[in-house]
Z-matrix of the N, CA and C atoms (Angstrom, degrees):
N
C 1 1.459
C 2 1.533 1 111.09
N 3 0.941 2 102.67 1 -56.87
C 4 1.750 3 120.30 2 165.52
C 5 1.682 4 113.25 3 -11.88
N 6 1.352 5 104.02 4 -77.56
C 7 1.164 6 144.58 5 -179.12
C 8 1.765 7 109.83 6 -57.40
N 9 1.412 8 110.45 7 -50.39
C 10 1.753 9 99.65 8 163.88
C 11 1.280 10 86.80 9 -78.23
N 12 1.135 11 148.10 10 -88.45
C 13 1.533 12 112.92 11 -145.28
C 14 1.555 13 130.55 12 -41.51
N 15 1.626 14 116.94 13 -22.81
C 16 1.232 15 100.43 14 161.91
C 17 1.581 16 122.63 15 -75.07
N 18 1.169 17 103.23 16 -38.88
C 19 1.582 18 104.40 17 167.22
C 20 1.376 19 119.63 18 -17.98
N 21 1.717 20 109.21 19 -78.04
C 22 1.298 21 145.22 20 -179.15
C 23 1.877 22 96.78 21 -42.77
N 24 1.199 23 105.59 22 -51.98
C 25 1.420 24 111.03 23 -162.71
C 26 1.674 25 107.46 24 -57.13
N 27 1.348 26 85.67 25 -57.61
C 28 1.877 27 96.04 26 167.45
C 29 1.372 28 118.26 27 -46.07
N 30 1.160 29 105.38 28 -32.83
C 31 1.817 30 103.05 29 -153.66
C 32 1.840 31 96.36 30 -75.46
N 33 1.750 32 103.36 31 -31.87
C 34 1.174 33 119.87 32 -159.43
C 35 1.517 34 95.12 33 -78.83
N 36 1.507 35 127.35 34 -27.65
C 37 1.423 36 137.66 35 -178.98
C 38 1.466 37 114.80 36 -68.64
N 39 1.174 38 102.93 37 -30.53
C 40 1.669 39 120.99 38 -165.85
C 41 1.772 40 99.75 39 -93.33
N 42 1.304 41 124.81 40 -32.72
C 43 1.164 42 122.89 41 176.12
C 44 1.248 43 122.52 42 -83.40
N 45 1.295 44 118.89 43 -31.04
C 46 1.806 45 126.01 44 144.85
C 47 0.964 46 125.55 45 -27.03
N 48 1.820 47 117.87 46 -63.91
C 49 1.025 48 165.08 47 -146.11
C 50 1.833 49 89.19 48 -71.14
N 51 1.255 50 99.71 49 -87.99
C 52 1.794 51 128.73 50 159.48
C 53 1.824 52 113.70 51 -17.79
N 54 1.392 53 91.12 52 -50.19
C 55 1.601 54 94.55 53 179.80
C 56 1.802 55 121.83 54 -80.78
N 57 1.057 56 89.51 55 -44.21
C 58 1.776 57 110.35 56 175.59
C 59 1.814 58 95.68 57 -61.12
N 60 0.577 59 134.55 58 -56.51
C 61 1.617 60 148.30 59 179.36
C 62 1.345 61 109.22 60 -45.90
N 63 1.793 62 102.56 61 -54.02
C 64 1.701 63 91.79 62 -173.99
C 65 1.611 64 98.46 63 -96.20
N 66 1.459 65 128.07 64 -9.75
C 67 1.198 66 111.76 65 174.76
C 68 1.412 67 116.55 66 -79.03
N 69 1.454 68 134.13 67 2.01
C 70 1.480 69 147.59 68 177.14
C 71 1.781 70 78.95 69 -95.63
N 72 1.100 71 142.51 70 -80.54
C 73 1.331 72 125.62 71 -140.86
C 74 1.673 73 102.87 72 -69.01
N 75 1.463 74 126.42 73 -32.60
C 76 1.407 75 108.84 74 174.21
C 77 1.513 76 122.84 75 -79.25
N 78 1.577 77 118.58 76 3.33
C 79 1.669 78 110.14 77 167.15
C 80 1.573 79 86.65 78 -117.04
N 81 1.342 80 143.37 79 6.65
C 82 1.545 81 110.26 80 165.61
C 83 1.315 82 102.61 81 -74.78
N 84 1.571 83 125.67 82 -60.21
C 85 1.339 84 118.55 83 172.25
C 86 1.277 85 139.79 84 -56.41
N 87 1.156 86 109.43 85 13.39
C 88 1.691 87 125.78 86 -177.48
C 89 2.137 88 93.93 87 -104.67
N 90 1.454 89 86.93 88 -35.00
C 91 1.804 90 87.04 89 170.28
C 92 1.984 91 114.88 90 -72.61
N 93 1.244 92 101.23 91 -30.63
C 94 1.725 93 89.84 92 171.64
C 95 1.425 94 121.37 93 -85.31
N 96 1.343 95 117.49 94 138.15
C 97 1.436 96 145.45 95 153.22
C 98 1.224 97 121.95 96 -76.40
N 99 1.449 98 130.16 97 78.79
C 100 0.949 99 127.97 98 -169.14
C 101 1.911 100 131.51 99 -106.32
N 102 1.380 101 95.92 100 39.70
C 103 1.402 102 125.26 101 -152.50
C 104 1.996 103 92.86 102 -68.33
N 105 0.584 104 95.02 103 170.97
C 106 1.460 105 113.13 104 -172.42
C 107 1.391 106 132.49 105 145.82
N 108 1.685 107 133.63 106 132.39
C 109 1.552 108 119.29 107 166.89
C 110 1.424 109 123.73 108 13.94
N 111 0.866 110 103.70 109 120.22
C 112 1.874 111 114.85 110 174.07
C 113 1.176 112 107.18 111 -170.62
N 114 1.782 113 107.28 112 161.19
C 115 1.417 114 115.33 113 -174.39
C 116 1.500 115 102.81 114 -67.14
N 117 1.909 116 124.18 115 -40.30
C 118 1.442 117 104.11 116 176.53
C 119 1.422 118 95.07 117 -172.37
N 120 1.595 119 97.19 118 169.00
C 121 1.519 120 120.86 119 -171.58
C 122 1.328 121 111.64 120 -63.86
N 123 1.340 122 147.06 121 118.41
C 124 1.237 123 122.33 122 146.88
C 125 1.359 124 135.33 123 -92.54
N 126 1.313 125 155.07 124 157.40
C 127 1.128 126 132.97 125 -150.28
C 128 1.444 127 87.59 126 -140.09
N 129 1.337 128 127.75 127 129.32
C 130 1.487 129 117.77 128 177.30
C 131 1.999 130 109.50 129 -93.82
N 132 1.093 131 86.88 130 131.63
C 133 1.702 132 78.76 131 179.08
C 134 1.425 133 134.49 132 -84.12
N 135 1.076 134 108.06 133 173.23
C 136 1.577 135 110.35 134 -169.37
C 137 1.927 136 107.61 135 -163.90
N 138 1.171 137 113.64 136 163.46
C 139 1.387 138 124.37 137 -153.31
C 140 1.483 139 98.14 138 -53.84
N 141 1.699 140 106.14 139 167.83
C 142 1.391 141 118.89 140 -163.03
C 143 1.402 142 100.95 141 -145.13
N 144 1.443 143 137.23 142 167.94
C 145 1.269 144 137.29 143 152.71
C 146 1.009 145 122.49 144 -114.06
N 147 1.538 146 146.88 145 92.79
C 148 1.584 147 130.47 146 -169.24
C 149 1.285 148 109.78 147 58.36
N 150 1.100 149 129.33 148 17.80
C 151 1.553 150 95.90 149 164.58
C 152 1.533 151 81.34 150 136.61
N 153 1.358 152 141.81 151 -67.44
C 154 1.667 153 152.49 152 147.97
C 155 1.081 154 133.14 153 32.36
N 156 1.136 155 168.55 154 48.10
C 157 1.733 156 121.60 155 -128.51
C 158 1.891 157 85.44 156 -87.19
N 159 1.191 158 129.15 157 178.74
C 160 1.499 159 139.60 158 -157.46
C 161 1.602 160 79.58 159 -116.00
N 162 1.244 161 92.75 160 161.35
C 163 1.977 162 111.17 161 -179.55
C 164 1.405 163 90.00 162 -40.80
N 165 1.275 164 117.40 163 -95.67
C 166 1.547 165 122.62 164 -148.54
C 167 1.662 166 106.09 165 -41.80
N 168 1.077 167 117.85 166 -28.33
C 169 1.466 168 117.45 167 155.30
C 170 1.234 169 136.67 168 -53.53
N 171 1.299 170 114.58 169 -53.00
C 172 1.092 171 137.79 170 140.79
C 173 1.847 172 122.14 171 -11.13
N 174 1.292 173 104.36 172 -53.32
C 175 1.295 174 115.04 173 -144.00
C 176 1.790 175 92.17 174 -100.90
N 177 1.415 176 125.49 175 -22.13
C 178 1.641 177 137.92 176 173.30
C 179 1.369 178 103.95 177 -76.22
N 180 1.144 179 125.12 178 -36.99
C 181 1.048 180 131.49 179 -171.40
C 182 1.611 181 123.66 180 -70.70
N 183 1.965 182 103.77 181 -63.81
C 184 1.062 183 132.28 182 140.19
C 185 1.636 184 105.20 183 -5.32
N 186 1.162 185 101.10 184 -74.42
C 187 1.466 186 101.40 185 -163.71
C 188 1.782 187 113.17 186 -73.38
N 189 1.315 188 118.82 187 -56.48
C 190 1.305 189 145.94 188 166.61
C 191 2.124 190 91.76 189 -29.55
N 192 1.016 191 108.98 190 -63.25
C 193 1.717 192 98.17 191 -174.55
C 194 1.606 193 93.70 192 -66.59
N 195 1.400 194 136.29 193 -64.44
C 196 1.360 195 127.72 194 168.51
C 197 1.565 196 110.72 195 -12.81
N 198 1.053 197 110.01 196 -48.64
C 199 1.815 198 108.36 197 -165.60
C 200 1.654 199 96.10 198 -74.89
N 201 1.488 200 113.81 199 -72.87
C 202 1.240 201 114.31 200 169.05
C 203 1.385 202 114.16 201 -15.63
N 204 1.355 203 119.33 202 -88.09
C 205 1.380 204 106.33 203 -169.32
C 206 1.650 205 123.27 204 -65.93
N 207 1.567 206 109.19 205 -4.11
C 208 1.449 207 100.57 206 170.16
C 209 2.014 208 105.62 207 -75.93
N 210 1.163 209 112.88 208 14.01
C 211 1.990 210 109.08 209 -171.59
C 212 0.942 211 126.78 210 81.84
N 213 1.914 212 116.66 211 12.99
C 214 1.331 213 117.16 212 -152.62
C 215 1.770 214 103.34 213 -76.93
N 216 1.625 215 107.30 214 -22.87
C 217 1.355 216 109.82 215 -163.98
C 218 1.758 217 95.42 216 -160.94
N 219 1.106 218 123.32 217 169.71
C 220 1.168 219 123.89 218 -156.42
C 221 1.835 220 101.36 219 -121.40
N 222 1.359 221 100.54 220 -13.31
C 223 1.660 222 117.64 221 178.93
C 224 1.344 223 116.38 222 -121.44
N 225 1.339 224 100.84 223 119.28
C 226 1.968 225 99.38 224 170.19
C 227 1.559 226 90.74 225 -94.43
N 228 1.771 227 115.78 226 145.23
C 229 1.345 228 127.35 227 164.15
C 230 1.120 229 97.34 228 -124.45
N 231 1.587 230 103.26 229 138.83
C 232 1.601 231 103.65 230 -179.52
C 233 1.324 232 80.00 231 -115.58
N 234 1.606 233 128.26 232 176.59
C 235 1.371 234 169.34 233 130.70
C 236 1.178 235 146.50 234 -117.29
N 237 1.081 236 115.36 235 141.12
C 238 2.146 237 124.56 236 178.59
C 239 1.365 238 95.37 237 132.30
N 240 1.675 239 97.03 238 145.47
C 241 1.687 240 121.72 239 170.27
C 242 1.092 241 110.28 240 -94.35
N 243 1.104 242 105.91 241 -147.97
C 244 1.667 243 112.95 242 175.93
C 245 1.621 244 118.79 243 -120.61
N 246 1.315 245 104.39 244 167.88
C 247 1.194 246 91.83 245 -173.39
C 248 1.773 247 101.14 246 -115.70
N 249 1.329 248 139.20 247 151.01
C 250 1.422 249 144.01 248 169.11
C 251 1.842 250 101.86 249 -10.17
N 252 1.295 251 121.28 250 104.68
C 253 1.196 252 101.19 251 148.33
C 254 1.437 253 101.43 252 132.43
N 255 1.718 254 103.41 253 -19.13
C 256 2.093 255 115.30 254 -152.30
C 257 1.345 256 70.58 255 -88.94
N 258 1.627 257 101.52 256 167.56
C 259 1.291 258 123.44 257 177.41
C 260 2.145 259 90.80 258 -109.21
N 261 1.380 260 121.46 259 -10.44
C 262 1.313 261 89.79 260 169.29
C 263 1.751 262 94.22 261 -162.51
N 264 1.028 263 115.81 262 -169.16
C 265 1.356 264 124.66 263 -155.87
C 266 1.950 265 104.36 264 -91.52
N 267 1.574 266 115.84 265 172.59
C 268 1.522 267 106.89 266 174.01
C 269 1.609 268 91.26 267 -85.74
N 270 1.409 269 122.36 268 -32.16
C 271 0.914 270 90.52 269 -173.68
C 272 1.897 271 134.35 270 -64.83
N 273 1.211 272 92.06 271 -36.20
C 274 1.377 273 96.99 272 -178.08
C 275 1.564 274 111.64 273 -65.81
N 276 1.275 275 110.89 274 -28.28
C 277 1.708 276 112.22 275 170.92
C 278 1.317 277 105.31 276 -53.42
N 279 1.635 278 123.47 277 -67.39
C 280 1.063 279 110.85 278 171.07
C 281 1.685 280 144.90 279 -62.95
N 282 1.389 281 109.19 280 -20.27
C 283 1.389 282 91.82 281 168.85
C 284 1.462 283 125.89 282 -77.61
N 285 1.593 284 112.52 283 -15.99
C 286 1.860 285 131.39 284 161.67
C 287 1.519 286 94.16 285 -45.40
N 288 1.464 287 123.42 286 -50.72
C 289 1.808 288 122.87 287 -147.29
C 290 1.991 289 79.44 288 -80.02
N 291 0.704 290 94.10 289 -70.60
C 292 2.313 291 106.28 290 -166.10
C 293 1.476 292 86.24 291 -36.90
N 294 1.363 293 128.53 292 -73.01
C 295 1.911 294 123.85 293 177.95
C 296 1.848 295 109.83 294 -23.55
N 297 1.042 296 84.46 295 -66.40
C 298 1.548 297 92.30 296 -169.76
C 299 1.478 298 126.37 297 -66.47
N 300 1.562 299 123.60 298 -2.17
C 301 1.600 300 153.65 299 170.29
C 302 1.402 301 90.83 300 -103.55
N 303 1.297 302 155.83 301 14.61
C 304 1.421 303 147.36 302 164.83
C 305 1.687 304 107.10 303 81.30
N 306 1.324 305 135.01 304 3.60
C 307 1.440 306 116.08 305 138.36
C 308 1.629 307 125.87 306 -26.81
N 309 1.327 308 107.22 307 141.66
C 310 1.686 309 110.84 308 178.30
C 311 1.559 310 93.88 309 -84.10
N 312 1.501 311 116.29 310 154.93
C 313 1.145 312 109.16 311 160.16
C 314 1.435 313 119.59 312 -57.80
N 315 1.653 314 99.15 313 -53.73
C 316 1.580 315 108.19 314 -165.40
C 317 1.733 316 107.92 315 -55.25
N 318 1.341 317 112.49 316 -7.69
C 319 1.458 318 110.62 317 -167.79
C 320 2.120 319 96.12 318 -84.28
N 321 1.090 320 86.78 319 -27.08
C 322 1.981 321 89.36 320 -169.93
C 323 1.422 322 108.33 321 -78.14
N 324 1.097 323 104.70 322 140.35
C 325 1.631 324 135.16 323 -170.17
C 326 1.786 325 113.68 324 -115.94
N 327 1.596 326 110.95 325 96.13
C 328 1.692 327 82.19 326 -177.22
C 329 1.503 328 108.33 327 -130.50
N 330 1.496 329 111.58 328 149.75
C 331 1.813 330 110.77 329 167.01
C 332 2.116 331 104.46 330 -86.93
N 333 0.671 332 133.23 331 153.45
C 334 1.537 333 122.21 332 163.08
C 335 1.379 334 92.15 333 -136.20
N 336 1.031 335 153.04 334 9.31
C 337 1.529 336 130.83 335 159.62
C 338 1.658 337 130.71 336 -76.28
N 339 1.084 338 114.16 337 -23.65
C 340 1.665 339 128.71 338 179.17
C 341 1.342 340 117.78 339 -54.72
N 342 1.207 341 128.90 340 140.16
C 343 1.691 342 124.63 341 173.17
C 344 1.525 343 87.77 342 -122.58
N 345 1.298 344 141.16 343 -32.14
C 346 1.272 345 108.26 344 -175.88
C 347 1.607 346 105.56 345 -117.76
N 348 1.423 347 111.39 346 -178.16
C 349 1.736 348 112.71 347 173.56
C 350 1.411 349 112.11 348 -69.94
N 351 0.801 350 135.24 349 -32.65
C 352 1.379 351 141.11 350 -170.86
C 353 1.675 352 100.50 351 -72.36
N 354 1.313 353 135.37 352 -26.97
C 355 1.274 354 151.04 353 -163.96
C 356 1.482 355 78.91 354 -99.49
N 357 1.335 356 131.42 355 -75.42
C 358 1.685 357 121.48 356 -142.91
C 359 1.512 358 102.33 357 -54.07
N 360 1.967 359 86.04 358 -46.66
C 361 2.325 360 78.46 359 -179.00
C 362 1.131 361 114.33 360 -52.76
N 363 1.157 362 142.44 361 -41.60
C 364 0.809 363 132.66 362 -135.35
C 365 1.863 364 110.16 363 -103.09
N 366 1.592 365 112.16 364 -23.97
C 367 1.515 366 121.64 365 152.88
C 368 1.635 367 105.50 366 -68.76
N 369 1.446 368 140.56 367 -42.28
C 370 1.108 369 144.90 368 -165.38
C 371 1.709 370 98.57 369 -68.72
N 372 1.413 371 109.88 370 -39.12
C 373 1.304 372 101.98 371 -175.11
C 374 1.452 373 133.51 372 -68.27
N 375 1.889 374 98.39 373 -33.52
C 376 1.201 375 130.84 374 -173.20
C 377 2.004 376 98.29 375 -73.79
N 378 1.057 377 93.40 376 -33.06
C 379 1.734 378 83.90 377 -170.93
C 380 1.586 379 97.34 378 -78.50
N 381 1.729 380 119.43 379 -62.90
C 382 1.398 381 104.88 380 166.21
C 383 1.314 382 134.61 381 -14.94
N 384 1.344 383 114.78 382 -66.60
C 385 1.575 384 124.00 383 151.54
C 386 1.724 385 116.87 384 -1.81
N 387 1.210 386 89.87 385 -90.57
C 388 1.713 387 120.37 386 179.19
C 389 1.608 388 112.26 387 -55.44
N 390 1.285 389 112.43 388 13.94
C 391 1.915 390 118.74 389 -168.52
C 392 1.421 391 74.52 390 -151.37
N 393 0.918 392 167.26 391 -92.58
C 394 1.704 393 146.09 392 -153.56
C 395 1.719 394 92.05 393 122.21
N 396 1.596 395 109.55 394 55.66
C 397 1.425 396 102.82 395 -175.41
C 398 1.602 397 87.76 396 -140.80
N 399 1.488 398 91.03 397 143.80
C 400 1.590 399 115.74 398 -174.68
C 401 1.479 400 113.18 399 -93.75
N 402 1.579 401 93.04 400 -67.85
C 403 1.684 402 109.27 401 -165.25
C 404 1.256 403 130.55 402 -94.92
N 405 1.293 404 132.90 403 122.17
C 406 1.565 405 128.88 404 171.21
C 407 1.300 406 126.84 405 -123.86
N 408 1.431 407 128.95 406 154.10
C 409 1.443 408 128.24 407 -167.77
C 410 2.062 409 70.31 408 -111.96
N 411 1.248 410 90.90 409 145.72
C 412 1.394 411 118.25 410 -175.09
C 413 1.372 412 114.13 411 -104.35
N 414 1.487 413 160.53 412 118.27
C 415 0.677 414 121.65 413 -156.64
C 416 1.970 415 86.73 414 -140.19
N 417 1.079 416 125.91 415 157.66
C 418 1.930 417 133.81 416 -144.53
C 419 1.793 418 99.61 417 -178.40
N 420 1.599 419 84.37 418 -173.21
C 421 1.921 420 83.40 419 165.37
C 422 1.535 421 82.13 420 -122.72
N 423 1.468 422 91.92 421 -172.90
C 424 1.585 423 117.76 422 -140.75
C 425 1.917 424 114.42 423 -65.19
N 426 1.852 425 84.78 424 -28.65
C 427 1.504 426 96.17 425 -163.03
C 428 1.900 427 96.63 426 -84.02
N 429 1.285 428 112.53 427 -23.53
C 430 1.290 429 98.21 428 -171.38
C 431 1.594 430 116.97 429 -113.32
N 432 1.067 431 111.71 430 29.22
C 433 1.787 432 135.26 431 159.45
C 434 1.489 433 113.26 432 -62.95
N 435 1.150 434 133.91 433 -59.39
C 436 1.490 435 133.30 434 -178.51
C 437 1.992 436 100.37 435 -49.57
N 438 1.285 437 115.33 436 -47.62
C 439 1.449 438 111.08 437 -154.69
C 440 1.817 439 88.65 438 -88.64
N 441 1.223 440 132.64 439 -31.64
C 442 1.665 441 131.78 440 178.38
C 443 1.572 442 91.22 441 -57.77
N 444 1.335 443 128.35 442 -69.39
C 445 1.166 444 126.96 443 -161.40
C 446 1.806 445 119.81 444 -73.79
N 447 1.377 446 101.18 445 -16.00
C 448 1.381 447 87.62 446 158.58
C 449 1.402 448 119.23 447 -85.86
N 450 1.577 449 118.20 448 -48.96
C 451 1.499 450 124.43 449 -170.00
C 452 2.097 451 88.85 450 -56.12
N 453 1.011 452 134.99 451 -38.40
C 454 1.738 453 130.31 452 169.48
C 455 1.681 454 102.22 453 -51.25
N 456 1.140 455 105.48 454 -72.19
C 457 1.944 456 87.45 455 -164.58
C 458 1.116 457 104.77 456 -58.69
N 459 1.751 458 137.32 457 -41.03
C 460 1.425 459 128.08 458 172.74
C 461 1.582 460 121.68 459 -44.31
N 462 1.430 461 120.61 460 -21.51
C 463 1.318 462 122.72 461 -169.21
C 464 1.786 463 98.24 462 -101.28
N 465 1.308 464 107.99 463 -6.20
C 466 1.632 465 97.92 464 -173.49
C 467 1.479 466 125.88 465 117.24
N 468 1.830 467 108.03 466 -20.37
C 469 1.233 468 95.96 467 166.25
C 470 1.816 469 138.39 468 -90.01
N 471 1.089 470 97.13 469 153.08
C 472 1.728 471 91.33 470 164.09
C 473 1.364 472 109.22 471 -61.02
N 474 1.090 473 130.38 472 111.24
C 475 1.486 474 121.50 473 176.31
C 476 1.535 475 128.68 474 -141.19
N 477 1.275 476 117.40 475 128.03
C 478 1.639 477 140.06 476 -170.33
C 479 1.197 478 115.82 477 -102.98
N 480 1.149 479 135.73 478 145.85
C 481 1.340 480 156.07 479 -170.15
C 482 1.503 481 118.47 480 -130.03
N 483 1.520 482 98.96 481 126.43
C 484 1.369 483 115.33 482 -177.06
C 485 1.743 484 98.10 483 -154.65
N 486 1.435 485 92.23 484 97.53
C 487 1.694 486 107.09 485 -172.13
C 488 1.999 487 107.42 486 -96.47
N 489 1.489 488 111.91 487 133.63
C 490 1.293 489 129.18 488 -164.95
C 491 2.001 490 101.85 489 -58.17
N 492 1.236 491 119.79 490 147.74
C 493 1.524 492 116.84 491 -171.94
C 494 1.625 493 92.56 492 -119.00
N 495 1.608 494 116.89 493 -5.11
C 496 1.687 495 95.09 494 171.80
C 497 1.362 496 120.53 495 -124.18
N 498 1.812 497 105.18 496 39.15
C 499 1.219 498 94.88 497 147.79
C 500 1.586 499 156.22 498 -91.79
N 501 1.136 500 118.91 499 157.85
C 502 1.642 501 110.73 500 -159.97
C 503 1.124 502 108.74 501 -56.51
N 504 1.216 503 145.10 502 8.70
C 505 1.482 504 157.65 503 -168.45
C 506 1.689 505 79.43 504 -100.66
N 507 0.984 506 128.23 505 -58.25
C 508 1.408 507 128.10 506 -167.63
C 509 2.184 508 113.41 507 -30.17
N 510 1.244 509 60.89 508 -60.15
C 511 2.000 510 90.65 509 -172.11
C 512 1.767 511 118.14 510 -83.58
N 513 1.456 512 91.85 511 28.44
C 514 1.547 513 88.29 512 177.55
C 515 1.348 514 103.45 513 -167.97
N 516 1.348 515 104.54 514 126.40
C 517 1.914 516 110.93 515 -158.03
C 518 1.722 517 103.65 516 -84.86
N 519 1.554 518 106.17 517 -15.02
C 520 1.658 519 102.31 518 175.91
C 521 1.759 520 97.45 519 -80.42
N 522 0.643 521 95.87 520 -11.39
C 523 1.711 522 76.51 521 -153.25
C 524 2.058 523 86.86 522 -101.52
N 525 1.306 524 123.51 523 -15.51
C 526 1.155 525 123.90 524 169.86
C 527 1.316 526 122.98 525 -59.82
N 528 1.468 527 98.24 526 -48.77
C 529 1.950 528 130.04 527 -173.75
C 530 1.474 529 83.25 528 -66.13
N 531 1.412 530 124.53 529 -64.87
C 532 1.702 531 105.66 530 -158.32
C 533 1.229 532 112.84 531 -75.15
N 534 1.687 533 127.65 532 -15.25
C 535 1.131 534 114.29 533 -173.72
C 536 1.999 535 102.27 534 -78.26
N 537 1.165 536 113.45 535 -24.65
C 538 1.486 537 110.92 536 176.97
C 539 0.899 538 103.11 537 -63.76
N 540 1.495 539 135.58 538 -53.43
C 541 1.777 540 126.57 539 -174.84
C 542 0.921 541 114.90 540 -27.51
N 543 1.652 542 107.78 541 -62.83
C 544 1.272 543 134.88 542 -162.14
C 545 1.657 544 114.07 543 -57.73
N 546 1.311 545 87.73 544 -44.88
C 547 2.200 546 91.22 545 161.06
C 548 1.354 547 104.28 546 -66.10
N 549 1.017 548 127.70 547 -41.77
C 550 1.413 549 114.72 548 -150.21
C 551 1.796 550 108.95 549 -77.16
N 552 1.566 551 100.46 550 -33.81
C 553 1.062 552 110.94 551 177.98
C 554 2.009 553 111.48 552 -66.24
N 555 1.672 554 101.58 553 -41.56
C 556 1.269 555 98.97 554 -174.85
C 557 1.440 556 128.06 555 -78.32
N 558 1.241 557 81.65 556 -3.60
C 559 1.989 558 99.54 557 178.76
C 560 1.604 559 99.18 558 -74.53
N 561 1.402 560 113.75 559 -69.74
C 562 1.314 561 117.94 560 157.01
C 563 1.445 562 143.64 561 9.83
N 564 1.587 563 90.28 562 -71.52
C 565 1.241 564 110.27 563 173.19
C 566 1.649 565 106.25 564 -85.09
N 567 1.461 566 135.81 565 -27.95
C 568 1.273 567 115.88 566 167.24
C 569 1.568 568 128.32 567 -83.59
N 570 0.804 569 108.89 568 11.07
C 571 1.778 570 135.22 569 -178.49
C 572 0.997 571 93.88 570 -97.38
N 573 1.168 572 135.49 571 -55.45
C 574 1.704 573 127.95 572 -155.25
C 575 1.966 574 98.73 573 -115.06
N 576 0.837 575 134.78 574 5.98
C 577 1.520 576 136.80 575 172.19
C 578 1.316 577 111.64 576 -164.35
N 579 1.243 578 143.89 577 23.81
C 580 1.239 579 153.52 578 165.65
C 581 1.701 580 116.23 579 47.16
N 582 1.117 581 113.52 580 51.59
C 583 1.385 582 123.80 581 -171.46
C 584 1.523 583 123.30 582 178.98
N 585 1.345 584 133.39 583 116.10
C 586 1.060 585 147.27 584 -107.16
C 587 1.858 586 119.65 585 -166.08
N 588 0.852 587 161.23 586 90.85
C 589 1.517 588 169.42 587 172.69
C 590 1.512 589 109.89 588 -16.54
């Protein structure tokens, strides 16, 4: 008995251990800005209302045209489908929002079929491909940068990170804590079955 309980004890030490570890690596990299030259912006998507994009949408975007017009890249890509029920895609919400902030059309790049991240890289990559483009600054909120930028170099791109600082995720410690789970869990699951939310 002794002996499974140390077992157990360990196992329980090591999974702490495991968690504390990857929950330091998905908010250290949510702390770097790693913006620089690239062939183009990508913008990871997130929910919309009619046409809308929702705050936290809002706030990738926000920043993502910021980069754009600072020269960082010569292409904004937006991404996201829809979900059961929308009358239109994130992407198309968002490339309406980037138009209307003085984006060129011809400059926007979009996938709209994807529901999860693991789907957008992986259409984002495929079109890059087919345009003779390598590099992108990625742009997300803070907590879900580590898993964009890995599922990106796994798919082939050069890829940089420069995650948004005013989203409402920012300013609220519940909604911070669950959005890490939610990496932690989805990392998880793409580590161990290659597919991911």
């Amino acid at each position: 008995m002794r002996d499974i309980l140390g077992v157990l004890a360990l196992a329980v030490l090591g999974i702490v251990l495991i968690g504390g570890y990857a929950t330091w690596r998905v908010w250290s990299q949510g702390l770097v800005d790693g913006q620089r030259p690239a062939d183009a912006i990508v913008v990871m998507g997130a929910a919309q209302y009619n046409g809308r994009p929702s705050p936290v949408f809002r706030a990738r975007l926000d920043h993502a045209v910021e980069l754009y017009k600072a020269g960082v890249a010569p292409i904004l890509f937006v991404t996201g489908g829809k979900a059961e029920g929308d009358r239109t895609t994130e992407a198309a919400s968002a490339r309406a929002y980037a138009i209307a902030r003085g984006v060129p059309a011809e400059a926007i790049l979009f996938e709209d079929q994807s529901r999860t991240t693991l789907e957008s890289i992986r259409a984002v990559g495929h079109v890059m491909r087919d345009r003779g483009l390598g590099s992108a600054v990625f742009v997300s909120d803070r907590p879900h940068m580590l898993r964009v930028l890995r599922m990106a170099a796994d798919d082939g791109i050069t890829a940089f990170g420069s995650p948004t600082t005013t989203s409402p995720i920012e300013a609220d410690p519940v909604k911070q804590a669950d959005a890490t789970v939610h990496e932690l869990l989805a990392l998880v699951q793409y580590f161990l079955v290659g597919g991911a939310s």
